[in-house]
Backbone as numpy.savetxt, mean C-alpha at the origin, in Angstrom:
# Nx Ny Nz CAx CAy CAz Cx Cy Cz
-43.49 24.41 22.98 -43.28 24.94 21.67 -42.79 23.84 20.74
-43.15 23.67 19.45 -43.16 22.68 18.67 -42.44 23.67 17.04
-41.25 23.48 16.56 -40.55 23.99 16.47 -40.46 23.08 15.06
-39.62 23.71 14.27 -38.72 22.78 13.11 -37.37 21.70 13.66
-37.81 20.46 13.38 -36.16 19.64 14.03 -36.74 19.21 15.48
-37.92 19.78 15.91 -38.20 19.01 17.12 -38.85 17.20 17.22
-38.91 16.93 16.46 -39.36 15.61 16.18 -38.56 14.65 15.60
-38.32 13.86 15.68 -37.70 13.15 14.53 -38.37 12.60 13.40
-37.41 13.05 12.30 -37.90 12.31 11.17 -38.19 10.81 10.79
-39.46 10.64 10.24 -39.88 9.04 9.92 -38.60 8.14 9.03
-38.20 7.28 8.97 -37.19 7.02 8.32 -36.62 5.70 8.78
-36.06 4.90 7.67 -35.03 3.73 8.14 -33.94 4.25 8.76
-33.23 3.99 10.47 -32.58 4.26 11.18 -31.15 3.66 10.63
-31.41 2.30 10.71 -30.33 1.74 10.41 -29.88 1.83 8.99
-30.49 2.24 7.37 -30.31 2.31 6.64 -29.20 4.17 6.81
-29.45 4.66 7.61 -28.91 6.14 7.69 -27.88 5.66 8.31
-27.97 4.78 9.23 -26.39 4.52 10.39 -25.18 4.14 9.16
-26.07 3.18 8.54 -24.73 2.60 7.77 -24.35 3.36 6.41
-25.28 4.09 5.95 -25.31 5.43 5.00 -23.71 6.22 5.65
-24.37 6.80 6.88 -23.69 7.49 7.65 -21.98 6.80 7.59
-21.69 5.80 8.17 -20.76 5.30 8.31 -19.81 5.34 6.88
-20.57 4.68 5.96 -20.13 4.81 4.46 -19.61 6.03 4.26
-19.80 6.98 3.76 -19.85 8.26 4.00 -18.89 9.10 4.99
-18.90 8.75 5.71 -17.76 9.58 7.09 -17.11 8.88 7.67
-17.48 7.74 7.66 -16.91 6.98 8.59 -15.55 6.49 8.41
-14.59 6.45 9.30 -13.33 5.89 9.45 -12.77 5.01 7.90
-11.99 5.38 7.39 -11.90 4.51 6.35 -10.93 2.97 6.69
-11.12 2.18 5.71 -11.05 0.72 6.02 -9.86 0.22 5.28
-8.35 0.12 5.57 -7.32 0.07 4.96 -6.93 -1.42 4.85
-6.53 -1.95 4.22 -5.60 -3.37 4.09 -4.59 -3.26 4.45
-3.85 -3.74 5.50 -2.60 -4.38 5.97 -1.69 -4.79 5.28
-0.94 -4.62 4.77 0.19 -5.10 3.86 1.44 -5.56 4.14
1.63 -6.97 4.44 2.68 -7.98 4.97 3.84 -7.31 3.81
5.16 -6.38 4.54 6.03 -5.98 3.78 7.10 -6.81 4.56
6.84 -7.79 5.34 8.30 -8.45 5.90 9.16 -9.71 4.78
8.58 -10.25 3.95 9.34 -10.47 2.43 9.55 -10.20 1.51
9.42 -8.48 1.60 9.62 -7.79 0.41 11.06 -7.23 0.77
11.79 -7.26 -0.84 13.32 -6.99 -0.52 13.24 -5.68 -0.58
13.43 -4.20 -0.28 13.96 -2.99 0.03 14.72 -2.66 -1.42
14.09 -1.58 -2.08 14.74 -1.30 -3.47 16.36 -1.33 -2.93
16.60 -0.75 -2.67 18.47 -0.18 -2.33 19.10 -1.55 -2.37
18.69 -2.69 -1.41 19.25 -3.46 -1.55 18.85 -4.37 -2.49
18.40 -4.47 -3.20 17.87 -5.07 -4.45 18.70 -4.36 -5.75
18.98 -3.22 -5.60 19.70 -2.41 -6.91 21.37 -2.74 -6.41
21.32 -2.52 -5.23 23.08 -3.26 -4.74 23.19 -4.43 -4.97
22.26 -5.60 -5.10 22.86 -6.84 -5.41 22.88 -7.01 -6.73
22.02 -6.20 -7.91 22.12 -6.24 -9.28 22.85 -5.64 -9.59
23.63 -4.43 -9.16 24.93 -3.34 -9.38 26.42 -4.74 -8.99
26.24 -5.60 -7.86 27.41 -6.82 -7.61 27.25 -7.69 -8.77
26.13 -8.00 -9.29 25.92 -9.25 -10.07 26.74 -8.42 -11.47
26.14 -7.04 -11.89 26.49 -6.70 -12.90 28.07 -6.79 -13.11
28.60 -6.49 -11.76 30.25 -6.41 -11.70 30.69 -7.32 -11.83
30.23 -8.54 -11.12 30.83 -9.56 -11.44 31.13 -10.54 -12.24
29.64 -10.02 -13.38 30.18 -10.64 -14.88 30.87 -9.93 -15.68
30.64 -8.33 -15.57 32.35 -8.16 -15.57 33.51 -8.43 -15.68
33.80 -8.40 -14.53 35.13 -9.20 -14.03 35.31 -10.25 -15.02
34.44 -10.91 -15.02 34.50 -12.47 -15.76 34.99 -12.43 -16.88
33.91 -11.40 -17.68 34.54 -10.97 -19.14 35.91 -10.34 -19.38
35.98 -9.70 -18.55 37.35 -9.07 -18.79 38.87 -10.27 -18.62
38.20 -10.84 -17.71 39.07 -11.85 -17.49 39.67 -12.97 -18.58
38.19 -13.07 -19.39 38.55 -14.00 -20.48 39.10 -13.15 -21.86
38.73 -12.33 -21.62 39.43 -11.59 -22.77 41.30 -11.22 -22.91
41.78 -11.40 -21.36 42.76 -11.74 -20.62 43.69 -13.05 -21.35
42.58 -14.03 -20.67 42.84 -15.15 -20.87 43.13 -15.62 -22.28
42.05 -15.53 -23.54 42.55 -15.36 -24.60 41.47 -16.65 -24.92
């Protein structure tokens, strides 16, 4: 019996593989080297010290005279 779908269709194979792949296939992510990136928190804690400590400074000279 010779049926619908029993044959294969004429066609570029490999143009469908990589169709195919495009299309469904696994997606393809970039790696992202985060080992010299500083961590917000500690990046806002050392600008929250810096801020204090010119602070201090000012207050100090205003002290001072």
């Amino acid at each position: 019996m010779s049926g619908k779908g029993d044959k294969k269709r004429p066609g570029d194979t490999e143009e469908f593989n990589s169709s195919w792949d495009r299309i469904f296939g696994k997606k393809k992510t970039k790696k992202v080297n985060t080992e010299d990136v500083e961590p917000f928190h500690i990046r806002n804690a050392r600008e929250l010290v810096k801020k204090q400590v010119e602070w201090e400074e000012a207050q100090k000279k205003k002290r001072d005279g």
